[in-house]
C-alpha positions as CSV (number, residue, x, y, z in Angstrom):
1,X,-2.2,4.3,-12.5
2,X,-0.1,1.6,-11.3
3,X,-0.4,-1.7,-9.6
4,X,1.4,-4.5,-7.8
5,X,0.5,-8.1,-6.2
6,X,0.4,-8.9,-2.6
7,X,3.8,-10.9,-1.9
8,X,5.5,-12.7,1.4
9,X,2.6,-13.8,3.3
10,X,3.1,-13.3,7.1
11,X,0.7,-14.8,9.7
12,X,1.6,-12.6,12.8
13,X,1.3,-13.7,16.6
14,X,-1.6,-11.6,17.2
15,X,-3.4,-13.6,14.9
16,X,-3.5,-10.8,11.4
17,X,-1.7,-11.4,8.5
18,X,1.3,-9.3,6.3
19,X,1.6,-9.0,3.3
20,X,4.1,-6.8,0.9
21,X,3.1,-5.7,-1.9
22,X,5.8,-3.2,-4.1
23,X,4.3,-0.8,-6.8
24,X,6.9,0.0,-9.2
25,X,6.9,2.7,-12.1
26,X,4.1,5.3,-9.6
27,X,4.5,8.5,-11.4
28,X,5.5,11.4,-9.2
29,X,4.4,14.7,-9.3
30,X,0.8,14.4,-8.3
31,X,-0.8,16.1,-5.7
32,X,-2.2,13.2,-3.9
33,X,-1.9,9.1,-4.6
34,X,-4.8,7.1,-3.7
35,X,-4.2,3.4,-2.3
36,X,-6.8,0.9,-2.5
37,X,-5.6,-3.0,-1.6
38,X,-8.2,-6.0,-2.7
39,X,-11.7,-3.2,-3.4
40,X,-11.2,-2.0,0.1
41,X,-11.3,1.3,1.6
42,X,-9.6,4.0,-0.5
43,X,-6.9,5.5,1.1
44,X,-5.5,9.1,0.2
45,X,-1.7,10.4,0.4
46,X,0.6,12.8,-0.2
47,X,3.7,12.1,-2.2
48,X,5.4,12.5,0.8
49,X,4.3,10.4,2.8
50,X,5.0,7.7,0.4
51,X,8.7,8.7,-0.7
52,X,10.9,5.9,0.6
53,X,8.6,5.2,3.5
54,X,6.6,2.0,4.4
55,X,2.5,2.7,3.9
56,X,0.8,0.2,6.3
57,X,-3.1,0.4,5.3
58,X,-5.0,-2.1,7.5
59,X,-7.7,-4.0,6.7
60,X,-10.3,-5.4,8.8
């Protein structure tokens, strides 16, 4: 398990919101990663798809 804070609050001009949030020390090796931001929605991935790349999971 691993888990990081919500960082660099962006109000955008279509009136939503952006925030980063880094997750440092995710083990690798799994078959699939599952991101959840503030009890929301689970969200499932491959390792893949989160290797160097930018994960944009919306919340509404």
């Amino acid at each position: 398990m691993a888990a990081g804070r919500l960082t660099d609050a962006r109000a955008l001009t279509d009136g939503t919101c952006r925030f980063w949030f880094p997750v440092p020390r995710v083990p690798t090796g799994q078959d699939a990663y599952l991101v959840m931001v503030a009890d929301r929605d689970t969200r499932q991935y491959a390792e893949q798809e989160l290797a160097g790349a930018l994960v944009s999971p919306r919340l509404d």
